[in-house]
ROLOKE-903760 format. One record per residue (C-alpha): residue number from 1; residue in three letters; chain; x, y, z. Coordinates in pm, whole numbers, plus 50000, padded with zeros to 5 digits. Layout:
BEGIN
(atom NUM, 'ALA', 'A', (X, Y, Z))
...
***
This chain:
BEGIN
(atom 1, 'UNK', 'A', (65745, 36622, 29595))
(atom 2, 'UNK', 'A', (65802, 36595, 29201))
(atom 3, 'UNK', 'A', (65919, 36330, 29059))
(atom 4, 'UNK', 'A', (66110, 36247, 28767))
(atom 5, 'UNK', 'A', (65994, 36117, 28471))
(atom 6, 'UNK', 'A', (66229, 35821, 28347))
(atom 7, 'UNK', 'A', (66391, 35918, 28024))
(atom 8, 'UNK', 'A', (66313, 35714, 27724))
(atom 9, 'UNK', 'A', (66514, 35950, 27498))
(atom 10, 'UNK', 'A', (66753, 35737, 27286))
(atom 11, 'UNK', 'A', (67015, 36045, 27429))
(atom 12, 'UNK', 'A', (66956, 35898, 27759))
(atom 13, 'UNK', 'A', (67118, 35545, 27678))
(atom 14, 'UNK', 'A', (67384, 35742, 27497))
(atom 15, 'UNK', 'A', (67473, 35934, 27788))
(atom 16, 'UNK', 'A', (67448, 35617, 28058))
(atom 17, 'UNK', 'A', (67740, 35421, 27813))
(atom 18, 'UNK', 'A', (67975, 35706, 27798))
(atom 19, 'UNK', 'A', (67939, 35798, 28204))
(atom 20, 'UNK', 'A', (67966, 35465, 28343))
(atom 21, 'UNK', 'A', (68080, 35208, 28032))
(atom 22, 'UNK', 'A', (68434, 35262, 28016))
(atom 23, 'UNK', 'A', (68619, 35057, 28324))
(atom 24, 'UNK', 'A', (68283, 35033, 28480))
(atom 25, 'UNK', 'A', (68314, 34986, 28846))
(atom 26, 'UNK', 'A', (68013, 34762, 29023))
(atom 27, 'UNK', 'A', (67765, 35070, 29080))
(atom 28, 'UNK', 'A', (67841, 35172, 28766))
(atom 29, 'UNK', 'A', (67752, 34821, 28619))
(atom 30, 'UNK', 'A', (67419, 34784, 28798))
(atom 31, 'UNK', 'A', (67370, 35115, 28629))
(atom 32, 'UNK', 'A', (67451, 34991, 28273))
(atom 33, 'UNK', 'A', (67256, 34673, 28355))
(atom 34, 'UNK', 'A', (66953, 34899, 28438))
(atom 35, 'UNK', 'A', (66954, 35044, 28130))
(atom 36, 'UNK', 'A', (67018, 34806, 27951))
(atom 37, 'UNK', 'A', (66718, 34634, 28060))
(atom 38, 'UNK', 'A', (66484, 34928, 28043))
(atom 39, 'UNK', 'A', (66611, 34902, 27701))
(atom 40, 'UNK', 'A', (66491, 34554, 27639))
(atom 41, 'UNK', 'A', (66141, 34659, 27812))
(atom 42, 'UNK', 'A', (66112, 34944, 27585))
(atom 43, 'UNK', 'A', (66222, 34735, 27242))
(atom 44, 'UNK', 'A', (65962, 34463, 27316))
(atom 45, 'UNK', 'A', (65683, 34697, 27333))
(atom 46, 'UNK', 'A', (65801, 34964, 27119))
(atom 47, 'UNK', 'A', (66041, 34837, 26868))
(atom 48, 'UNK', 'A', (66120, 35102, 26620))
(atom 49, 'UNK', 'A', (66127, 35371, 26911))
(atom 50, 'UNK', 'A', (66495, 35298, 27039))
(atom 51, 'UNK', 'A', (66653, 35140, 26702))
(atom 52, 'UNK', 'A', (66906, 35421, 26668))
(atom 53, 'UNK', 'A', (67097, 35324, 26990))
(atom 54, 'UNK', 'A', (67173, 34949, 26852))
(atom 55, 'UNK', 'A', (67440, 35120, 26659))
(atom 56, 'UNK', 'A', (67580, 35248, 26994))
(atom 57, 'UNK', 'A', (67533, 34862, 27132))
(atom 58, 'UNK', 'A', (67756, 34704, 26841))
(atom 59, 'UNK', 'A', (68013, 34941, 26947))
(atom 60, 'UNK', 'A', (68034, 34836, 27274))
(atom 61, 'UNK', 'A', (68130, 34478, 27152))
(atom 62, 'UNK', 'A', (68430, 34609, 27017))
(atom 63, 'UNK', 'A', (68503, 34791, 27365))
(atom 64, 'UNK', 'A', (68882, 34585, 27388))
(atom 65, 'UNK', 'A', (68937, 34631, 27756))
(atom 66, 'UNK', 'A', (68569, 34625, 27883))
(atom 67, 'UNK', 'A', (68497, 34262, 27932))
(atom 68, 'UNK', 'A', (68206, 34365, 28181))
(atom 69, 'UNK', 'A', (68052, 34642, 27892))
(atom 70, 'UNK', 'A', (68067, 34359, 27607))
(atom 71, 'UNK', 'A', (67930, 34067, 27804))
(atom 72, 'UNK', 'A', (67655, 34314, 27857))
(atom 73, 'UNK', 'A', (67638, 34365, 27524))
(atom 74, 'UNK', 'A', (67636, 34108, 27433))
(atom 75, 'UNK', 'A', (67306, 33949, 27572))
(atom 76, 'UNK', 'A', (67137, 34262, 27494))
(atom 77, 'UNK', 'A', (67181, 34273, 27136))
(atom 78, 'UNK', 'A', (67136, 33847, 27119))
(atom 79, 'UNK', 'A', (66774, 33940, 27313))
(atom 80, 'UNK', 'A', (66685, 34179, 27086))
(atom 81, 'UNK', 'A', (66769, 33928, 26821))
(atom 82, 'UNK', 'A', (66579, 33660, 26952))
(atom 83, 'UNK', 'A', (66250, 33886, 26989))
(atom 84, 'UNK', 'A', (65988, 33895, 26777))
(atom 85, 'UNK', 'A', (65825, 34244, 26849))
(atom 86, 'UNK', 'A', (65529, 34318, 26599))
(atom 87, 'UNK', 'A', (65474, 34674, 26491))
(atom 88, 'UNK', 'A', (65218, 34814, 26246))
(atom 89, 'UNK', 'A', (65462, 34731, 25956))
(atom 90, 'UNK', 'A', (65515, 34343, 26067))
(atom 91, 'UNK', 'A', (65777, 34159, 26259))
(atom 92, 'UNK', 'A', (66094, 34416, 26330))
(atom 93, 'UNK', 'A', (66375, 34168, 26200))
(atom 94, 'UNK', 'A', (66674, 34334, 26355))
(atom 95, 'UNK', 'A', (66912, 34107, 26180))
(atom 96, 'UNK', 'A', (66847, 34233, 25805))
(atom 97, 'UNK', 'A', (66801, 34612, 25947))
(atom 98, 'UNK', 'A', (67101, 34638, 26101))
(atom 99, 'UNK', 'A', (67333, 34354, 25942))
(atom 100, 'UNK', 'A', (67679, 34485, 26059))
(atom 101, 'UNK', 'A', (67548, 34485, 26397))
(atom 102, 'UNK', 'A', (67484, 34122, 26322))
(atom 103, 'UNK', 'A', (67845, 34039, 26225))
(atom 104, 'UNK', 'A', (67926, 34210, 26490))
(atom 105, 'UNK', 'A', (67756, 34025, 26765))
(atom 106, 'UNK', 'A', (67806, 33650, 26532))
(atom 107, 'UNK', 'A', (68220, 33766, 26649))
(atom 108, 'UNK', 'A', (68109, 33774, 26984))
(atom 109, 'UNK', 'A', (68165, 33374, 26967))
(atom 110, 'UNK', 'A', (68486, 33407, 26967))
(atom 111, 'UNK', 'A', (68573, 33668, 27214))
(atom 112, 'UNK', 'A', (68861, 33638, 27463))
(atom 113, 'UNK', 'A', (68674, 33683, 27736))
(atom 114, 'UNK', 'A', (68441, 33317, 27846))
(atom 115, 'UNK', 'A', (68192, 33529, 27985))
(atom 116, 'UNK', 'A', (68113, 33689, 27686))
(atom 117, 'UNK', 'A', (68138, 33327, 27432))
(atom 118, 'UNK', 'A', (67909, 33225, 27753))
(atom 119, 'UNK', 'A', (67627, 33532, 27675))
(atom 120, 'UNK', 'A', (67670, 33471, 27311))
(atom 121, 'UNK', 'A', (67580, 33093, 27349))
(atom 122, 'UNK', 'A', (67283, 33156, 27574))
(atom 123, 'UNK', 'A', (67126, 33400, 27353))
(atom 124, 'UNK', 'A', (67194, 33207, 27040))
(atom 125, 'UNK', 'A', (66915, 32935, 27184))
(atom 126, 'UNK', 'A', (66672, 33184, 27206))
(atom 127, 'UNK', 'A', (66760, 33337, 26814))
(atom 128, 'UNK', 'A', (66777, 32944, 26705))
(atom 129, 'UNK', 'A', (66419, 32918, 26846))
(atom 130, 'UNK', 'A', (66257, 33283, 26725))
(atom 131, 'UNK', 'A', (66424, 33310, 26377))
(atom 132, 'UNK', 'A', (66472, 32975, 26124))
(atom 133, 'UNK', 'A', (66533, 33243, 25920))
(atom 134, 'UNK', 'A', (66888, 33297, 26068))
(atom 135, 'UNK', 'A', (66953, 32956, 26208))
(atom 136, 'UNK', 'A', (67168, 32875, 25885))
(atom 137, 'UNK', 'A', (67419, 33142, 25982))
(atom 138, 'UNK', 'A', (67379, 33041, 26335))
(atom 139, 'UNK', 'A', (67449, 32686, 26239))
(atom 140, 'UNK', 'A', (67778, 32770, 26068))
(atom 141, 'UNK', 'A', (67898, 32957, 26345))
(atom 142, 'UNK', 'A', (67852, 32660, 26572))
(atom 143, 'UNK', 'A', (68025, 32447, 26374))
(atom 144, 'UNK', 'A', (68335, 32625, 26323))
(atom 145, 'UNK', 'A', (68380, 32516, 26698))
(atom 146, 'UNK', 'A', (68391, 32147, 26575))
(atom 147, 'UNK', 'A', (68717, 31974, 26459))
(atom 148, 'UNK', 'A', (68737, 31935, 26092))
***
């Protein structure tokens, strides 16, 4: 029997969002959840391999109506920002390479959904720890939650 080789292909993740992101039911989430953790596996190790689908990732935050697609999201891109993956050139530092991507996900905190605000928080600890470099921008997000 043959089997498959799992795709690595950044086409791959392109094609799992479109087929199952939009109103994802729950087999299509575990699918999207799937992926997006291959994703994560794949990032960690190889870094620079996948970068061109964090562009697809930001726009998925600013999927309106797909609560479940930006909470996933969500804690993808704020893992990949709170990794430190090492590759021949140094530490990737996702923030500075992709900084509308970073604005992007920073506006997470203050999505409609809780869920989302909830992923955002949780992955911020991990960022705060990784990268002093960003905790600054991190810090003044935080505080915009506190009364004046």
């Amino acid at each position: 029997m043959l089997q498959r080789k799992p795709h690595t292909h950044p086409q791959h993740f392109s094609d799992i969002q479109l087929s199952h992101g939009r109103d994802p039911s729950p087999t299509d989430l575990k699918i999207l959840t799937e992926s997006h953790q291959l994703f994560l596996t794949i990032f960690r190790n190889a870094p620079n391999l996948l970068l061109n689908v964090v562009p697809l990732l930001e726009e998925n935050l600013r999927a309106a109506d797909e609560t479940p697609l930006r909470q996933l999201s969500t804690q993808t891109l704020g893992a990949m920002f709170g990794e430190r993956p090492i590759v021949s050139g140094g530490v990737v530092d996702l923030a500075r390479t992709y900084p509308a991507t970073w604005r992007a996900w920073l506006g997470r905190r203050v999505d409609k959904a809780t869920s989302v605000r909830v992923a955002w928080v949780e992955a911020a600890r991990d960022i705060l720890v990784s990268h002093p470099e960003l905790r600054k921008e991190l810090e003044r997000e935080f505080s915009r939650w506190l009364p004046s």
